[in-house]
C-alpha positions in Angstrom: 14.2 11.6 -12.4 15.0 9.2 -9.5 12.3 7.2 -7.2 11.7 8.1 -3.7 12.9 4.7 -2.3 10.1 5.5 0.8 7.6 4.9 -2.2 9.0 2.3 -3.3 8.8 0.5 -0.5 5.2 0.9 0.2 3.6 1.0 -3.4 3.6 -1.2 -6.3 1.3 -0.7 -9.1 -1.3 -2.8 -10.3 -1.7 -4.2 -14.4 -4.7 -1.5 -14.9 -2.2 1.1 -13.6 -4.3 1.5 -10.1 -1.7 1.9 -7.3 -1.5 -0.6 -4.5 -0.5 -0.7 -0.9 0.1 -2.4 2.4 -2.8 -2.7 4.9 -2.2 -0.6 8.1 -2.2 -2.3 11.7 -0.1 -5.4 10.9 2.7 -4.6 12.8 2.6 -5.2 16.6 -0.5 -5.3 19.0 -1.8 -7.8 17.2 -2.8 -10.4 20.3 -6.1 -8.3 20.9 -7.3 -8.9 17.3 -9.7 -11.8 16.3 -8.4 -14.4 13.8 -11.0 -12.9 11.5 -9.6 -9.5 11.9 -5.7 -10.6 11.2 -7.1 -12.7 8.5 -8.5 -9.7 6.8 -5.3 -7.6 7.0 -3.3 -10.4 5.0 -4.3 -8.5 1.1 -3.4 -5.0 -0.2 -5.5 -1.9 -0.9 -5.8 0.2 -3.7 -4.9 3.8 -2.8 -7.8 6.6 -2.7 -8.2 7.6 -5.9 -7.1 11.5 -4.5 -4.1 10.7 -3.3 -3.2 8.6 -6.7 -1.5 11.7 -8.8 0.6 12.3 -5.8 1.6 8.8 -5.6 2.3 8.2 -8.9 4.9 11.6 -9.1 7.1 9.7 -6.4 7.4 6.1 -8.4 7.2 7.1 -12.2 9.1 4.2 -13.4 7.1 1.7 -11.5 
């Protein structure tokens, strides 16, 4: 069974087996945001716990 390498870009799972990812809006744009706002993008988010099976189909080694 092989990875989907777009999953494995964007998810890494956690010690408690939770799945994490990147927060959105970090790209480009970012010269309207406040410092607090930028600030607040810097850490990751868990997925929602719906869209965790799915997830967890496409990196079953991680």
């Amino acid at each position: 069974m092989k990875t989907k390498s777009a999953a494995k870009k964007r998810f890494r799972k956690t010690g408690t087996g939770k799945i994490r990812r990147g927060a959105k809006g970090r790209r480009h744009i970012l010269t309207k945001r406040t410092r607090k706002s930028k600030r607040q993008l810097r850490g990751g988010r868990l997925v929602h716990k719906a869209d965790e099976a799915n997830i967890k189909l496409l990196i079953p080694y991680a």
